[in-house]
N, C-alpha and C positions, 0 to 999 in steps of 0.2 A: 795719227801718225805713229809710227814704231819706227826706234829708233835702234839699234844694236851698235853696243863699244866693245868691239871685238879688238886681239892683236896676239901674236904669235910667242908672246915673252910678256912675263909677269913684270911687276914695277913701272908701268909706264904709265899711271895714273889713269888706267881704267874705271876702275870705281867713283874714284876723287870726277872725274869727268861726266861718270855715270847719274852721281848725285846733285852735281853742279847745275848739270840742263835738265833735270827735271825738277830741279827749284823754277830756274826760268822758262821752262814749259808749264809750268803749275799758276805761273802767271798769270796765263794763258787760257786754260783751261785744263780742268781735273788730270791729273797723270798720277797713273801706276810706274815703280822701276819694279822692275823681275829683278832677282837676284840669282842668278842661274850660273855662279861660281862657286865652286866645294866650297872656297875658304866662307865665303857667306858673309864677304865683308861690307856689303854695303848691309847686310840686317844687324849687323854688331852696332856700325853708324847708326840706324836707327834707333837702339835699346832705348835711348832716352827720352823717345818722342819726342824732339824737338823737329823733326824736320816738318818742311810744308808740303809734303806731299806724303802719300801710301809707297811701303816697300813691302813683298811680297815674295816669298821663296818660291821658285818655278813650280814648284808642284802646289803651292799654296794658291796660283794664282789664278786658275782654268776659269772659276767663278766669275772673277773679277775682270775680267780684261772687258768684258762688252758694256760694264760701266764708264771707262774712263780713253777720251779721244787719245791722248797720248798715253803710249807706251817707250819706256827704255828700258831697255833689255840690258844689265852687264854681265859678259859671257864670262866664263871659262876662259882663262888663259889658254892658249894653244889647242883652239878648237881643231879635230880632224877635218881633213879636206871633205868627209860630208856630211857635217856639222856645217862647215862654210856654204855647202850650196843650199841647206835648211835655211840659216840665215841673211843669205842674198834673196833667198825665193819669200820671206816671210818677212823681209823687212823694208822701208821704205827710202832707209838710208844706212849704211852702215859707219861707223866714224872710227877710224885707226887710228887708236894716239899712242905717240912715240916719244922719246926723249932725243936730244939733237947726239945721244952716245952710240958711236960707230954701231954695238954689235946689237943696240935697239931697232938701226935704222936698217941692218941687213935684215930683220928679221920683218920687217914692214915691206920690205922692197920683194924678201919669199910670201908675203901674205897676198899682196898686190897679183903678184902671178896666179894666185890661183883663183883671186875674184876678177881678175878681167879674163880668164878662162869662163868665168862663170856669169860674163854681163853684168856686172855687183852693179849697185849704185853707191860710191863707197867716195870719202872723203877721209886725207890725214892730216889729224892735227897736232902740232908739235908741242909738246908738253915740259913740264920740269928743266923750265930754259932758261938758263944762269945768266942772266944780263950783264955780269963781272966777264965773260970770255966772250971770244968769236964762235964758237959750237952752234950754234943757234942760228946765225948767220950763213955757216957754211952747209948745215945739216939742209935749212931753208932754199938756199942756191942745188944743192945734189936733188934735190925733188922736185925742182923745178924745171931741172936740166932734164930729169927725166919724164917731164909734162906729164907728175899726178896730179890728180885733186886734192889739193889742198884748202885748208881756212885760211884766211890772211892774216887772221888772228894764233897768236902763240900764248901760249901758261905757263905763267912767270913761276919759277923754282921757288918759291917757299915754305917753309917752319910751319908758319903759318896753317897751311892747312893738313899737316897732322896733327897737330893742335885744335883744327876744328875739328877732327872725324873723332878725336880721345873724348871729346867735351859733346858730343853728338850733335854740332850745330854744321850750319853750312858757311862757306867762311866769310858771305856777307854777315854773320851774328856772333865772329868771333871779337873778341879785343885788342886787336893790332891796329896800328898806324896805318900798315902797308894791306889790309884787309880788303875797302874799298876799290883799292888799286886791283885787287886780284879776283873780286867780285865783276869788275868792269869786262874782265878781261871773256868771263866764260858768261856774260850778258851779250859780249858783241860776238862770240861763236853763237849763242842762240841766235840772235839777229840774220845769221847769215844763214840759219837753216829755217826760222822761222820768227819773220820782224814783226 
């Protein structure tokens, strides 16, 4: 399966989402993530080899792909519109995560337009969601109203996992209270792509 965490605006925990489900794809069976974003932040995550899976910078990865059933790809912020049809043509799912903040979720609503031009197969999951406000709630109802695809699972806003990607673990292996809690959370978006 290949998986691509595409989205039209930086900070909506692409990476964090990128490396999360190919811990729980690696479950599963062996997974590569491509690292196909200049900043190269999911191979910085990596530096300290703790993670349970292979990350692999796009040009590093030609070799490797036909060893391992799952692939996640984390793109490039603000792919060109055909970059976008590269990765609707080349992927099996694509997953748009956003934050429930106004000008994350226009920029999800211009990504949308241009994968259902393009037939995507494409799901949004809502990210960095402050369980202290209604944001999350409201962001949840406007995309529903507007009958995308969405997870029914949401990713709780915490500390917490910049603190796992500083420490190079995943944040099932960090040391917080509230870790479990946010581990759960990106197990049952696995679940929903693949239980």
């Amino acid at each position: 399966m290949i998986i691509s965490i595409t989205a039209l605006k930086g900070g909506v925990g692409k990476t964090t989402t990128s490396i999360h489900l190919a811990a729980y794809l690696q479950q599963k069976a062996p997974t590569l993530l491509i690292d196909a974003d200049r900043n190269r932040s999911a191979l910085i995550w990596s530096r300290e080899d703790k993670l349970p899976f292979y990350v692999a910078s796009q040009a590093g990865s030609t070799n490797l792909i036909r060893q391992y059933p799952h692939i996640i790809v984390d793109t490039r912020a603000r792919p060109e519109p055909e970059e976008f049809k590269d990765l609707a043509d080349g992927s099996d799912l694509l997953i748009i995560p956003t934050t429930p903040n106004h000008l994350d979720l226009d920029a999800t609503f211009k990504a949308v337009e241009q994968l259902q031009n393009l037939n995507a197969n494409y799901k949004i999951l809502l990210t960095k969601v402050d369980a202290r406000t209604k944001n999350g709630k409201e962001a949840k109802q406007r995309l529903k109203e507007a009958k995308l695809p969405m997870f029914k699972t949401e990713i709780p806003l915490l500390v917490a996992f910049e603190r796992a990607s500083q420490r190079g673990v995943i944040i099932r292996d960090y040391p917080d209270p509230r870790s479990k809690f946010a581990w759960s959370a990106y197990e049952a978006v696995g679940r929903e792509i693949l239980p």
